[in-house]
C-alpha positions in Angstrom: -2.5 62.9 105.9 0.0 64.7 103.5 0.2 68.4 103.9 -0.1 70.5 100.8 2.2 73.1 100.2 0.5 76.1 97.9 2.5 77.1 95.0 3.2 80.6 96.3 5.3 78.9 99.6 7.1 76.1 97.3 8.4 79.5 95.1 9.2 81.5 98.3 11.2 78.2 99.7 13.2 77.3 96.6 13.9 81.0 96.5 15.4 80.7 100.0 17.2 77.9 98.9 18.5 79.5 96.0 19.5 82.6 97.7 23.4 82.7 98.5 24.4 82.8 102.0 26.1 85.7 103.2 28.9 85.1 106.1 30.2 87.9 108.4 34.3 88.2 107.8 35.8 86.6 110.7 37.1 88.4 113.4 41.0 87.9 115.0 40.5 86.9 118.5 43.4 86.1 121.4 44.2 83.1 119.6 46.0 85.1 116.3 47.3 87.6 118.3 49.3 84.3 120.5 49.9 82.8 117.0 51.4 85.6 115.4 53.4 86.2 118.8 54.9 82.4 118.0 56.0 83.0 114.9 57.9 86.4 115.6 59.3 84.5 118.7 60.2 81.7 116.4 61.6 83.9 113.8 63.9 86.1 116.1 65.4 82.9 117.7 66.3 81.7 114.7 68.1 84.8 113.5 69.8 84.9 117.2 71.1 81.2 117.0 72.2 81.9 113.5 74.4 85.3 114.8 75.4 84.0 117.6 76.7 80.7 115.3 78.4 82.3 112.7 80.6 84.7 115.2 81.3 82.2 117.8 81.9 79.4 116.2 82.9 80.1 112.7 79.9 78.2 111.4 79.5 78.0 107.6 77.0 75.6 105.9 79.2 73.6 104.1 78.1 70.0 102.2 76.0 67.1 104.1 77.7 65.2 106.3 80.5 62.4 105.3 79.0 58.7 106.0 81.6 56.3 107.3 80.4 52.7 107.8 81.2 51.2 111.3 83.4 48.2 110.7 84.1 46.2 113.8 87.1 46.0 115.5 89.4 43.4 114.1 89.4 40.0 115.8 86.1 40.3 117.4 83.2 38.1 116.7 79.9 37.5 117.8 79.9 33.9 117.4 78.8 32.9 120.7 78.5 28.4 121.5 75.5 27.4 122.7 75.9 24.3 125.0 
């Protein structure tokens, strides 16, 4: 058995369908207040270590940092005999 729909509920469904769905604007819980708090936190450190390393230690950003290949010390191998 198949259940009819009348043509006045098949209009009031696909109006329902149709119909955009309104959302309530989220609200900022405990959860933003801790994240916000983490980033403040975070952002004040960072300005401190910054202070604190330009007076103390003369810190200036200069280049990148100068790669020097390891070379082994002369006269030392790694040449090992297996009996």
């Amino acid at each position: 058995m198949s259940k009819r729909i009348s043509p006045k509920s098949a209009k009031s469904s696909a109006t329902q369908a149709a119909a955009p769905q309104v959302y309530r604007k989220p609200q900022a819980d405990i959860y933003t207040v801790l994240l916000v708090v983490a980033l403040i936190a975070i952002a004040l450190g960072t300005a401190a270590l910054w202070m604190t390393m330009k007076e103390d230690y003369e810190y200036l950003i200069k280049g990148g940092p100068n790669p020097v290949w390891h070379q082994p010390a002369m006269g030392t191998t790694f040449d090992v005999p297996i009996a």
